[in-house]
N, C-alpha and C positions, 0 to 999 in steps of 0.2 A: 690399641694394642700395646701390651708394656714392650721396652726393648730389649732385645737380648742380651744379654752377659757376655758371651762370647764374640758378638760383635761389634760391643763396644774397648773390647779388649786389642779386638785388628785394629781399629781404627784409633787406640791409644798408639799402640805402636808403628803405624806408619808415620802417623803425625810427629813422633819424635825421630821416625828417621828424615820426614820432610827437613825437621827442625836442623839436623844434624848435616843435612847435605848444603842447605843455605847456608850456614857458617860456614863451610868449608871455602864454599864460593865465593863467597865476600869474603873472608883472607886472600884466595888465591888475585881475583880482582884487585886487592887492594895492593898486594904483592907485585900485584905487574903493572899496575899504575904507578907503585911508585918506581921499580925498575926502569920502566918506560921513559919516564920521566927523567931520573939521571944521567941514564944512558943516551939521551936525545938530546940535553942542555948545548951541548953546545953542536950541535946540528942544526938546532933550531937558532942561535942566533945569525947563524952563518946563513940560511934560508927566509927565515920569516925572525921577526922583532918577538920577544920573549909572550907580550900581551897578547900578540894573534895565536901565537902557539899554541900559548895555555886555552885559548878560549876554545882550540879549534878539539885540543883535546877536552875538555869539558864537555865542550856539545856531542859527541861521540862517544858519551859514558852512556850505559842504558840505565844505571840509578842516578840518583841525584847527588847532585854533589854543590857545598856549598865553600867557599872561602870568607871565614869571618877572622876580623881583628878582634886586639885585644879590648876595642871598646864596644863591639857589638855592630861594628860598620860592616856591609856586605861588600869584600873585595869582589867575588866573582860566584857567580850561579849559573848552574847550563841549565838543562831545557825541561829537563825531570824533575829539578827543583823547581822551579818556575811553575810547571803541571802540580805537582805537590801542594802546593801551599796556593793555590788558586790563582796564580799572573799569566798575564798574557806577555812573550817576548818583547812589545814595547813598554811595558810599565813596571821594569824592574825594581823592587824595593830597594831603598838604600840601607836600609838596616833590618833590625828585628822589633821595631817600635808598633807591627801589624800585629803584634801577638797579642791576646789577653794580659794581664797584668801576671797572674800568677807563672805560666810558661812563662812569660820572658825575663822575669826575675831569675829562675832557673837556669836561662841559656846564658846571661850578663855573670852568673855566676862560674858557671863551666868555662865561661869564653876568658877571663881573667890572667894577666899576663902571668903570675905568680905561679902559675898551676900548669906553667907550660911542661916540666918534665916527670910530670904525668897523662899516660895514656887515660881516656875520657869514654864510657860507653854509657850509655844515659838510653832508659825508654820511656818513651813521650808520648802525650796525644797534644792537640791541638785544633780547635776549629779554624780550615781555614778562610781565602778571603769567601768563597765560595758556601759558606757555609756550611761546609761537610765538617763532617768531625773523622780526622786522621788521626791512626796510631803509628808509632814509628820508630826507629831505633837508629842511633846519633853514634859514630866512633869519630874521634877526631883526634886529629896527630897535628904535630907544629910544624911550622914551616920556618926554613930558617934561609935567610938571605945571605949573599955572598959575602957579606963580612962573617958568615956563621953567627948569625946572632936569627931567633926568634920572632917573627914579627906577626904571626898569625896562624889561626887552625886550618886548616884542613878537614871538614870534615863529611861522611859518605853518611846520607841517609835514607833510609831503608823502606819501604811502605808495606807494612805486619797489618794493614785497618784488616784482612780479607780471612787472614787466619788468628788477630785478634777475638774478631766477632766467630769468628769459628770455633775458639775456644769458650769464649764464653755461652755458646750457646752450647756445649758440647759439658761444661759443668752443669748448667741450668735442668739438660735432661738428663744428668747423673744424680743432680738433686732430686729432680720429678721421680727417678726411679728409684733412689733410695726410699724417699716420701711412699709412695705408692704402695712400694714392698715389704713396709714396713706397717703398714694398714692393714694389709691381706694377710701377713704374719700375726699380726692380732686378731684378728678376725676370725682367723682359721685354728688358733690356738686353746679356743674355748667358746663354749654356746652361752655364757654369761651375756646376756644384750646390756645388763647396766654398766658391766665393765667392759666392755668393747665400746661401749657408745664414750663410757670416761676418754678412753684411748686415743679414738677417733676424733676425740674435737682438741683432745689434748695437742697430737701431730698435724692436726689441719691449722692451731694458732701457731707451733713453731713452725710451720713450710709459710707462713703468710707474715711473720714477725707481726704478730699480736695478741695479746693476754684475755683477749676475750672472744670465745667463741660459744655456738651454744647447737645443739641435736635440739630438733622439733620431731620426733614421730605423728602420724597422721593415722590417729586411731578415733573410730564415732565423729566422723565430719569434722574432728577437733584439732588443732596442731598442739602439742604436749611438748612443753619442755622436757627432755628425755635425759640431758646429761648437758653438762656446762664444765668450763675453765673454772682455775681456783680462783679467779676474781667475785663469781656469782656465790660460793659456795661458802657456808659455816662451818663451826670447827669442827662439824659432825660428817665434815662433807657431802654434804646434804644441800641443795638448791634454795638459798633463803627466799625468794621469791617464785615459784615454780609459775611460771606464767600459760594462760591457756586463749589459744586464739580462734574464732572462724577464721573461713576463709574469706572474709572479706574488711578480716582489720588488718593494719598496721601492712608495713614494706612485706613481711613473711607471708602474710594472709594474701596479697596480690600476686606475689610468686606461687605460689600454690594455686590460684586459679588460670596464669598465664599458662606454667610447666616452664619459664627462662628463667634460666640465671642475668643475674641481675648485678652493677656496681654503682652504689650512689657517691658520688664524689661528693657532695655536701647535703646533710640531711638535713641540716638545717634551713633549705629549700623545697625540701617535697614533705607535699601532705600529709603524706603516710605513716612518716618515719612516728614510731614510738617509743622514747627513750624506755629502758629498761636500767633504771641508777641513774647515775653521770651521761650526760649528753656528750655521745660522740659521731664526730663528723664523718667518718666512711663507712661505708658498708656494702660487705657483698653476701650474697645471697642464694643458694644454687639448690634446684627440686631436687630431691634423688627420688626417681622413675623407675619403673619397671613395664617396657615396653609406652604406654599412655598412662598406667595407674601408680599415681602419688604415695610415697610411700612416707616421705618425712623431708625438712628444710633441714640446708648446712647455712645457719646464718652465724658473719663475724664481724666488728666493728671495731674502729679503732680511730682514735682522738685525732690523730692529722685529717685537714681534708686530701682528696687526690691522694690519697695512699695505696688503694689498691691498684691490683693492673689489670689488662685482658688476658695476659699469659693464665693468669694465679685463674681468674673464673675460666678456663679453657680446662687447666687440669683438675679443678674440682667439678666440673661438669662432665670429665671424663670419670674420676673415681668413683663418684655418683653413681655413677652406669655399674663400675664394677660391683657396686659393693649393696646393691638393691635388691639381690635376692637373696643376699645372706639376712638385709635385715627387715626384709618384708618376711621371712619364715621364721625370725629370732622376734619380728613385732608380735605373729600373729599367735606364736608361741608362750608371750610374754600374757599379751589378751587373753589368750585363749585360758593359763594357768591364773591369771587374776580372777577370769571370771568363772572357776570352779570354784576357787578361793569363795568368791561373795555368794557361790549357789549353794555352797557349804555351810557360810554364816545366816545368809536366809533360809534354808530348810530348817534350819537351827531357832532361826527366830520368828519362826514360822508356826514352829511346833511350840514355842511357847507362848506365840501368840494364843496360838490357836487353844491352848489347853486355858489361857487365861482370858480367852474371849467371852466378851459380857452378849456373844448371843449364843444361842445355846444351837449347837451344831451334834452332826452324827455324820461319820464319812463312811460306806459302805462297799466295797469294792464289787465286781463286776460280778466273781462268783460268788457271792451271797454271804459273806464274812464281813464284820465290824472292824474296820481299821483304827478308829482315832474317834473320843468322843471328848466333846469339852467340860471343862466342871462346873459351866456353868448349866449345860444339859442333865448331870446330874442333879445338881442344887434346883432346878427346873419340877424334878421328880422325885426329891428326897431320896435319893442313891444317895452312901455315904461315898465321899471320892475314894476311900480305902477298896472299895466294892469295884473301881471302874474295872480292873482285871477281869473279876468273875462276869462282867458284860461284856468285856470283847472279846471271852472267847467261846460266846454264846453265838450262834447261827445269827443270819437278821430276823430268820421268820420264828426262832425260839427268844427273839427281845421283845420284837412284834406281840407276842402273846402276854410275855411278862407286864408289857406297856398300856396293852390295851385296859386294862383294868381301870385306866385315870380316867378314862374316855363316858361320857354321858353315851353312846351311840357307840359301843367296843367291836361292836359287827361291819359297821360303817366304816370306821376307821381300821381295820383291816384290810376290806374290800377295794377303799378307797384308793391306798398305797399298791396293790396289788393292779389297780386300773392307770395310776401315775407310770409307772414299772415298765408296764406293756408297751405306753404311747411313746418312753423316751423323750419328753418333750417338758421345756421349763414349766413349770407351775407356781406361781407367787402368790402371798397373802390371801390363803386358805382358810377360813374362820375353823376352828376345832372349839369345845365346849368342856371342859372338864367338869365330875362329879363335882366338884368341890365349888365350882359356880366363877372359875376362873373361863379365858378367853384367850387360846392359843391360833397366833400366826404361822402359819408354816409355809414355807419354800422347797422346791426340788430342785435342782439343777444336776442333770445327767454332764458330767464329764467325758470328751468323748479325744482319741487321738488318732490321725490318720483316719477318721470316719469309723474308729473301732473303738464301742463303749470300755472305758476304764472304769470307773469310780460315780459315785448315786453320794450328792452332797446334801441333806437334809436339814435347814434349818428353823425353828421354832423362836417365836419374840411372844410373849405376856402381855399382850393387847387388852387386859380387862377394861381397864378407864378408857383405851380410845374405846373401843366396843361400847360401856356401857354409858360414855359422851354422846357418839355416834347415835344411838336408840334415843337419849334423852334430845337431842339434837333435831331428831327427826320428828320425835312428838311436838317442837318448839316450830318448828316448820310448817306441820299442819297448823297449829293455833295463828301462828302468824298469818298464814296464806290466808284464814278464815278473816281475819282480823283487814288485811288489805283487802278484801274483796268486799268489807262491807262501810270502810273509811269513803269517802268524799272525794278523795284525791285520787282520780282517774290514770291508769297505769296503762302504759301499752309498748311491748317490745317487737323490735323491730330486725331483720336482719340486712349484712348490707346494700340489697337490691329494693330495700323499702319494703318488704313484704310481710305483714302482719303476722308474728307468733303467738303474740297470745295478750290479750285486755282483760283489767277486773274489770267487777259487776259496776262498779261505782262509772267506769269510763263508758258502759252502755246505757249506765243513768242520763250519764251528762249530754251522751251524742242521741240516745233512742235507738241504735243501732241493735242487734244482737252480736251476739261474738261470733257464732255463726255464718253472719252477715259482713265482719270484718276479717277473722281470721283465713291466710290463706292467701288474700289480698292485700294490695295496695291501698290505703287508709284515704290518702291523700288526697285521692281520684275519686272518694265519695262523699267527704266534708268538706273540702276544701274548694275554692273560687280559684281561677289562671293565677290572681298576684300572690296569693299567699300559697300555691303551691310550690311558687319561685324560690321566695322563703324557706319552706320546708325543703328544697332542693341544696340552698346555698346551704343552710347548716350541716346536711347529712355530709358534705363533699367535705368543712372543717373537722367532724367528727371523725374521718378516716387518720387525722392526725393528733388523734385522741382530746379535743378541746372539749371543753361543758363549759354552757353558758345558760342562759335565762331568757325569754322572748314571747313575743303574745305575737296571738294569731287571732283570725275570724275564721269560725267555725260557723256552717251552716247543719242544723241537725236535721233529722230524719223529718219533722213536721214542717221544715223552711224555715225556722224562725232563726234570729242572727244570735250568735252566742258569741263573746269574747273569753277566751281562755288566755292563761299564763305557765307557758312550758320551761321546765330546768331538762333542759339534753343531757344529757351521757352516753360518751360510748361504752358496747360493753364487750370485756375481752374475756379471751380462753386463758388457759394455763401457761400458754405461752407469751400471754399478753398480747395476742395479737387479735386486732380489734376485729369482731364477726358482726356489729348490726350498731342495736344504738336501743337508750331505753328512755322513756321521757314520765317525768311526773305532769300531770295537766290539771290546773286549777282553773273553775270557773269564776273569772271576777267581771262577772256580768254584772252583779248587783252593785260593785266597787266604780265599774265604769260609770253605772248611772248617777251614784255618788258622788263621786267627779263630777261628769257635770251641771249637777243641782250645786256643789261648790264652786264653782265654778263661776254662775249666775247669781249668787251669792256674795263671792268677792267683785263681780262687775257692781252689784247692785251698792254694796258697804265702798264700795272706791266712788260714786257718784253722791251716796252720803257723806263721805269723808270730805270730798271740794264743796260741798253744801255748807257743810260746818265751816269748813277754812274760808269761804267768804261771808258768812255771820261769822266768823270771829276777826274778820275784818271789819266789818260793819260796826260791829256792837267796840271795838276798840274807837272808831271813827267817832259813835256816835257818844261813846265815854269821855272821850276828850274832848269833843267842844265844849259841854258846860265848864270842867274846869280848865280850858282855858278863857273862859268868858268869868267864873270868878278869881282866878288870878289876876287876869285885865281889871278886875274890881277893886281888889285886895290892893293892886299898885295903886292905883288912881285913887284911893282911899287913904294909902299913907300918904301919897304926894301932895295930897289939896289939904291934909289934916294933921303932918305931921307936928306943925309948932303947935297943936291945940290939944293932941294926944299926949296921956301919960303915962310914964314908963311902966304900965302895968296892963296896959291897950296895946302900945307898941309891942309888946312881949305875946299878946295873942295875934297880933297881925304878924310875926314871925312862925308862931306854932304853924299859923294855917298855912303859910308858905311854906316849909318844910311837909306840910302834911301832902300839899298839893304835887309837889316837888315826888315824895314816896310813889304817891299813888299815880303818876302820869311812868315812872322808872314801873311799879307793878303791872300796868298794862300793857307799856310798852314789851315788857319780858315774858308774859302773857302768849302775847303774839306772837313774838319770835319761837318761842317754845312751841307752839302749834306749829307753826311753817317749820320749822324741824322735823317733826312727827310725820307732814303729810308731803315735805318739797320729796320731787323725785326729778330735781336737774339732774342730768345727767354728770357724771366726775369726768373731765378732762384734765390732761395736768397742766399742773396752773404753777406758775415760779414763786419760791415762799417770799426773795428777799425784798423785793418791790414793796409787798402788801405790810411786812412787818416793820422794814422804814417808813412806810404810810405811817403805821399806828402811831410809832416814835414821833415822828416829827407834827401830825395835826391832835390825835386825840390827849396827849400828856405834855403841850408844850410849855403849860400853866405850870411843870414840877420839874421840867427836864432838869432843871439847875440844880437842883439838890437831890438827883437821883444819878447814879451815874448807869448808864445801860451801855450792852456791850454785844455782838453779835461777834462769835470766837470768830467765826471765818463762814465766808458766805453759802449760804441758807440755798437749797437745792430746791427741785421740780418735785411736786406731790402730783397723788392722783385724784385731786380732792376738786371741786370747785370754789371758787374764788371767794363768793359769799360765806361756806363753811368755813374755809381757812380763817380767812378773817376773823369771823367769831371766835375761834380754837382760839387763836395769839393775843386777841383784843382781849378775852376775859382772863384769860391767864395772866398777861400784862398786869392788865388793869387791878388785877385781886393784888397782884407784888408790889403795885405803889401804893394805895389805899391802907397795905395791912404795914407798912416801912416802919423802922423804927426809928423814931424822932432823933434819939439821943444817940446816934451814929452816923458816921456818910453810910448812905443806903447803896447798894450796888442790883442791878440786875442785870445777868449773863445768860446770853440766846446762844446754846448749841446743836449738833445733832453727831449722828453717827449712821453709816450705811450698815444694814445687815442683810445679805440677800435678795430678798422683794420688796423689803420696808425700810422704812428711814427712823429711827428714832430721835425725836426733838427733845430737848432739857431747857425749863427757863427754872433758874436758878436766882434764890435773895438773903439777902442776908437779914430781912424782915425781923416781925417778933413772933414769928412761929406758930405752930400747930400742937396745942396740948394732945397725948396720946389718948385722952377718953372722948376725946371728937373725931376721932381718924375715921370712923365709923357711918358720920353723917355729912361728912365732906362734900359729898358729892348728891346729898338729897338736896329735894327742888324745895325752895323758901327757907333754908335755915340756914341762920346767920349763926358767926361764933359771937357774935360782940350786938350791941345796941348801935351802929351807926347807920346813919339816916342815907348817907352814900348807895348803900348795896340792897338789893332785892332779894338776896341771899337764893337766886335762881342761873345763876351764873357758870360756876362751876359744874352742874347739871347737866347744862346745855353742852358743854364741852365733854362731856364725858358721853354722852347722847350722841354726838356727833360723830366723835370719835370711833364709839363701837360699831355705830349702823354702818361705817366706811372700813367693816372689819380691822380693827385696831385696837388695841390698849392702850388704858391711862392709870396713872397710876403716882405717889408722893412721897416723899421724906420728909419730913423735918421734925424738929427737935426748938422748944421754947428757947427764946435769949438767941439762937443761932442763925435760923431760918430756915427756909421751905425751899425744896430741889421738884419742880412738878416733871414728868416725865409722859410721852404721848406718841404711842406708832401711827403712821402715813403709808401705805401702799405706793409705793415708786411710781 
């Protein structure tokens, strides 16, 4: 309820006769204290000693009253003072050092000897010991001692706390009602809701001392920024960022679903808060209601924390109330003229959609009159668009005639529109037929309001190509159908209870069944064995979540005989994609099985030949080498027992054959290996490389370590290889980098690798004399040597290369003449 005028008017004026009659009091008071006083001095020394006197009058004062020096010392205080300033009668202060700093700078000032022949009225507040916060007002007169000299105040103080805060509370709702009246004065001065809303947040930032307020109205579930302070606004005054909220964002969007006003003393602790510009620390918040229904937010912020108060959200939660049904009928006024506004611009863009619309339309009203046709329905017809007038203001059943003439069937198409008419009821994608060998779509759609026919919307689309797709479509259909039903590849759809739709002729080749015999039925339950019905059971359950896979089954057909088949599943869906059955292709690879296993008996039979051969070619190696080692045995014993008697042209052929002997025992030997390559099937364990290639170092090449220098970057990791292959990989790779070194150099060979994912790759690295580019080619062929030396088999690098790829790996080289050769080689971790 605002307050009255009038009786804030009594209540000014008593208040200043209260004011008027206490003064008065306190002179008279003060008048007859000091009267009292002189006229009793010397009674009272003749009865009681001057200090009991004083004190007795003191305590007998009903205000307070205080005796201070010129330094701030308390000569004397009764009992009022004491209650005043928070002491109890035995803990009287000696001075005024209880004060606050700022008060007692003040009192040290008034109390000052220099100041004595000035009267002193001073109004104070002070907390006192008690913690209260007192107001009060200070008169103080000098005191002057029997030699007439000065020596302290005197002074009477008053306690105003009761009609202090009375005052101020008494401006505060002078303010609220200026504030208030001053709202409803604008409000009521004009139906403008953007300039009242201006107004409105304008006088809620000064009643709240802050530059930034903002109106939310609550129009379409939305909160709208409606009007803001000149903080938010451009030079157009206009809302630079017009912000738009649900109700479930940011501090406003919660207030709008609570219905409380709300003050965040620091936003920069609650979730909600969403800066709009510059982050500021306070903020309040208040619905304005009408009855339970939200009509818009008063939100304002401001950069201190703790700035707002409960007072300020108490009267803006009151004006709220006032002021909500002025602007829920100025909102709904404002919506309601917006949204004539945009029914204005859409009819408008409506009609020229509609005249520029690419499908060709006829709008016909309820009593039989052409309202609106498009030009594209002319251009449909060869109407010139100049012509659309003389058409609509033809009847419908006089266009109807003019139109009919396009029509292959003009009787039909009459008849037809005349039986759509009757039913009232949609009709879509009607095939029509024109003379001209075109193919029209046509639609009906009856407009109807309040269940009361308005308007008959007709529109027509030029279907020729789908039409004459659709026909060619259907002819490609049959030929296919014919074409599946007479392929190999057995078809049969399913729906999702298992229940047979429909099988080509090729799938009652394969089973003997008839379709007859299937369709209609569960397929499963007549071909199928308990375990491979299991099968067909687990698949159908993965097809509900649309999977296709691939799987063979045992099929028994109509005669009992076993057939193996290879089925691809698919589900199969509707338009909506939602899966109705399942369709399967079914191959019979019955002959393929039997295939299998005659290969099968085949490779048992070629793997029992193959250990055949692998021990003859152990044998036949066994049996190779003993004669020449029996004439080697010769060849020595024949130089040793003949060498002083042989001459150097004997001695020269008894080297040929050692040398020869020498090739041909390195031939066989490589021979073999090469075979056990071909047929070992050890198993690969992993085997540790650096063991095995310090083997090599140190026993097979100790004859050249001295003039070769070999180097292993950093130690050599676990392969998946076994022990025997490794060895050979390192041993002929080595071995090729010493044998090919170049003389006229320190020779170097360097052993590295590097991890890549699953494989390791190895590097031995020489500075040899290289690899011409027109040999890169046969590097790795079995028995070719680059050079004539009587060392090499030229079967070597082969083997390594052999080894390497059967353990899924690459090999592979660089090098360049004069430089040397970098061999490279992947391992499986």
């Amino acid at each position: 309820m605002i307050p009255n005028t009038a009786n804030i008017n009594i209540l000014t004026r008593a208040l200043k006769r209260e004011r008027k009659a206490k003064e008065v009091a306190e002179g008279f008071i003060e008048k007859q204290l000091r009267d009292f006083y002189n006229k009793n001095i010397s009674l009272s020394k003749s009865l009681l000693s001057e200090e009991e006197f004083q004190q007795n009058l003191l305590d007998n004062l009903v205000e307070a009253l205080i005796v201070v020096d010129f330094k701030g010392n308390i000569l004397k205080i009764n009992k009022e003072a004491l209650k005043l300033i928070g002491f109890s009668e035995k803990e009287t202060p000696k001075d005024l050092s209880y004060l606050i700093t700022r008060n007692k700078k003040k009192l040290y000032k008034l109390f000052k000897k220099e100041n004595y022949n000035e009267k002193k009225l001073l109004l104070f507040d002070f907390i006192n010991k008690k913690k209260e916060k007192k107001y009060v007002t200070i008169k103080a007169r000098l005191l002057i001692n029997s030699k007439n000299k000065p020596y302290a105040y005197q002074t009477i103080v008053r306690d105003i706390t009761k009609e202090t805060l009375r005052n101020k509370k008494f401006k505060e709702q002078q303010k609220i009602l200026y504030f208030e009246t001053l709202i409803l004065k604008d409000l009521f001065a004009t139906d403008d809701i953007k300039s009242n809303a201006s107004n409105l947040v304008k006088h809620i930032a000064e009643f709240l001392g802050t530059d930034d307020c903002v109106f939310y109205a609550f129009i379409n579930e939305e909160l709208v920024q409606m009007a803001a302070t000149d903080i938010k606004l451009d030079s157009n005054k206009k809302i630079k960022n017009r912000l738009k909220f649900k109700t479930n964002q940011g501090i406003v969007g919660s207030v709008a679903i609570s219905k409380k006003g709300i003050i965040i003393r620091d936003t920069s602790k609650h979730i909600n808060y969403i800066a709009d510009g510059k982050m500021r620390f306070s903020e309040i918040t208040v619905p304005i209601l009408l009855g339970d229904e939200l009509v818009g937010i008063i939100d304002a912020e401001h950069p201190e924390k703790h700035f707002f108060r409960k007072q300020q959200l108490d009267v803006l939660s009151k004006i709220s109330t006032l002021i909500s049904l002025y602007l829920k009928n100025a909102i709904n006024e404002l919506d309601k003229s917006n949204k004539q506004i945009e029914l204005e611009k859409a009819k408008h863009r409506l009609e020229i959609v509609f005249k520029s619309d690419t499908i060709p339309r006829v709008i016909e009203s309820a009593d039989g009159s052409i309202e609106n046709v498009s030009y594209s329905f002319l251009k449909m017809f060869n109407i010139p668009i100049e012509d659309e007038q003389k058409l609509t203001s033809l009847t419908c059943n006089s266009a109807r005639e003019v139109l009919k003439s396009n029509f292959k069937e003009e009787d039909m198409f009459i008849n037809r529109i005349d039986d759509i008419l009757k039913k009232e009821q949609v009709v879509l994608n009607e095939i029509l037929e024109l003379k001209d060998g075109r193919y029209l779509s046509r639609d009906y759609t009856p407009i109807f309001h309040n269940k009361c026919l308005q308007a008959h919307i007709w529109g027509y689309k030029d279907v020729t190509s789908q039409t004459n797709y659709d026909k060619s479509l259907e002819r490609q259909n049959r030929k296919y159908k014919s074409i599946i039903d007479n392929i190999n590849l057995g078809l049969m759809e399913v729906d999702n209870n298992d229940i047979t739709i429909s099988v080509n002729s090729a799938f009652t080749r394969m089973c003997g069944y008839t379709s007859g015999e299937l369709v209609g039925k569960i397929a499963k339950n007549i071909l199928l064995n308990k375990n491979n019905r299991k099968i067909i059971d687990d698949k159908n359950r993965i097809r509900h979540n649309s999977v296709s896979d691939i799987y063979e089954i045992e099929v028994i057909t109509k005669s009992g005989e076993i057939k193996y088949w290879l089925i691809s599943g698919a589900p199969n869906t509707n338009l909506k994609n939602e899966v109705i059955g399942s369709i399967g292709v079914h191959l019979d690879i019955t002959p393929l099985k039997t295939l299998i296993v005659s290969n099968e008996n085949l490779i048992s039979d070629l793997t029992g030949r193959n250990d055949e051969l692998s021990n003859y070619a152990h044998m036949v190696s066994h049996d190779l080498k003993t004669p020449l080692m029996t004439v080697s045995s010769c060849i020595n014993w024949l130089n040793e027992d003949n060498k002083d008697h042989l001459n150097e042209e004997s001695l020269e052929y008894i080297s040929t054959i050692k040398s020869a002997l020498i090739d041909m025992d390195k031939l066989i030997s490589s021979t073999l290996l090469y075979s056990g390559n071909r047929t070992s099937k050890t198993k690969n364990n992993p085997t540790e490389v650096q063991p095995i290639v310090e083997s090599i170092i140190n026993i097979l090449y100790r004859g050249v370590i001295d003039d070769i220098d070999i180097k292993i970057l950093k130690p050599l990791p676990s392969v998946h290889l076994n022990e025997v292959k490794t060895r050979q990989i390192f041993q002929n790779i080595i071995e090729n980098a010493c044998k090919y070194r170049d003389i006229d150099k320190k020779s170097f060979i360097k052993i590295d690798w590097e991890e890549h994912g699953d494989y390791v790759q190895f590097s031995v690295k020489d500075n040899g004399i290289g690899i011409a580019e027109e040999h890169f080619d046969i590097v790795f062929n079995r028995f070719k040597k680059l050079n004539s030396r009587t060392d090499s088999s030229g079967i070597g690098l082969s083997i390594v290369k052999k080894m390497v790829v059967s353990n899924g790996g690459k090999v592979w080289f660089d090098s360049k003449i004069g430089v040397g050769s970098a061999f490279y080689f992947t391992i499986t971790k």
